[in-house]
C-alpha positions as CSV (number, residue, x, y, z in Angstrom):
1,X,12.2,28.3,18.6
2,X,11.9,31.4,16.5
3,X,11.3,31.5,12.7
4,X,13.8,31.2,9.9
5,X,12.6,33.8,8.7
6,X,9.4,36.7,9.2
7,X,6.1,35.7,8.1
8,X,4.2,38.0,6.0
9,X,1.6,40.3,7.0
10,X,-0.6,38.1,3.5
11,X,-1.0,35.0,2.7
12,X,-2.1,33.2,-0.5
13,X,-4.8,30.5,-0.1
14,X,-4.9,27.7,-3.2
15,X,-8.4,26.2,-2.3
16,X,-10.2,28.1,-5.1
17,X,-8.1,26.8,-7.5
18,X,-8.7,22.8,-7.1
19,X,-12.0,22.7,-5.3
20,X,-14.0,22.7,-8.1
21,X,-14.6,20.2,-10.9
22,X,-12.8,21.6,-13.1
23,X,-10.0,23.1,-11.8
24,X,-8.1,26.3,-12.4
25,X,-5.8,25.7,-15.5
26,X,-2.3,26.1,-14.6
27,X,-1.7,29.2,-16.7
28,X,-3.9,30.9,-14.5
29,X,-3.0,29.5,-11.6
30,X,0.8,30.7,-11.4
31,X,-0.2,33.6,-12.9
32,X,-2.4,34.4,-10.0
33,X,0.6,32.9,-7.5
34,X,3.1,34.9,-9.1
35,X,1.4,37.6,-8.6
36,X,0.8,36.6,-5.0
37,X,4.3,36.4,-4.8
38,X,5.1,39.7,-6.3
39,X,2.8,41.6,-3.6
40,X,3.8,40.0,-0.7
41,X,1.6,37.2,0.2
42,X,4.3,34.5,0.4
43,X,2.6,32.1,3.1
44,X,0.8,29.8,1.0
45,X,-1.9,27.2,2.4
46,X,-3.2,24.5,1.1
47,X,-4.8,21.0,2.3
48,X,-4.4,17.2,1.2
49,X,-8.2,17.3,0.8
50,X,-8.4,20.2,-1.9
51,X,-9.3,18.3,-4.8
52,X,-13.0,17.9,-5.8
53,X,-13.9,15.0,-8.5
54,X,-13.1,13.9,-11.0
55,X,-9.7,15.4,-9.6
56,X,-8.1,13.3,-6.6
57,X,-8.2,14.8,-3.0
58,X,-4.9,15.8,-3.3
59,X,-5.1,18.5,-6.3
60,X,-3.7,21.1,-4.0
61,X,-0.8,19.3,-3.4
62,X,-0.7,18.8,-7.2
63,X,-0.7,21.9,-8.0
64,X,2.3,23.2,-5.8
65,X,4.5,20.4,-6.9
66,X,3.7,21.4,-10.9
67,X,3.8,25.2,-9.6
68,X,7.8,24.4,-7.8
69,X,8.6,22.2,-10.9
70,X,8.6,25.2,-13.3
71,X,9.6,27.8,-10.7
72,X,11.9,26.3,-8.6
73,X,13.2,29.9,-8.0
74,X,10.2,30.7,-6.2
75,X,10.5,27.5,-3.7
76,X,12.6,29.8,-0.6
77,X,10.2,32.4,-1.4
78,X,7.1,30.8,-0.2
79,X,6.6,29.2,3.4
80,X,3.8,27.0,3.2
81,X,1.0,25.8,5.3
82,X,-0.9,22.6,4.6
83,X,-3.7,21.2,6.9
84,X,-6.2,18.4,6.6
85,X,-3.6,15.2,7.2
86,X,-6.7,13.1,7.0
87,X,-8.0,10.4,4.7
88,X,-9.7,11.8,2.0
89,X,-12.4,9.4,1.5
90,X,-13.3,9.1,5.2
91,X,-11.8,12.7,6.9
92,X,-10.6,10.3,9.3
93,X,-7.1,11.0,10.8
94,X,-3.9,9.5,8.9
């Protein structure tokens, strides 16, 4: 089945920006994925197990939905990739 549409020769990872305790503030996270954007990187990864605590597993996930909630331009820009459909609190497989 080929592609909608050509990948990029970049991508854009987001684990940086939630697996930490305190995570990246959103300012400067769409800065930095605007940016992403604006060079090219436009495959975007992200997991439903990067979130470190205090913040829940799913921070990554977070993130992009706040990220496509203010820029919902930006949504058929970006083809993303998200691994890790495990539980969070046991990595077992959901």
């Amino acid at each position: 089945m080929p592609l909608p549409k050509p990948l990029p020769i970049a991508g854009f990872g987001l684990l940086s920006m939630t697996w930490r305790p305190i995570p990246t503030p959103d300012d400067q996270a769409f800065g930095a994925m605007k940016a992403a954007i604006s060079r090219g990187a436009t495959i975007w990864s992200s997991s439903s197990v990067y979130g470190m605590p205090p913040q829940p597993p799913t921070a990554g996930l977070h993130l992009l939905r706040r990220y496509f909630n203010k820029y919902p331009e930006d949504a058929d820009k970006v083809t993303l990739f998200i691994r890790a459909c495990s539980d969070a609190a046991t990595l077992s497989p959901t």
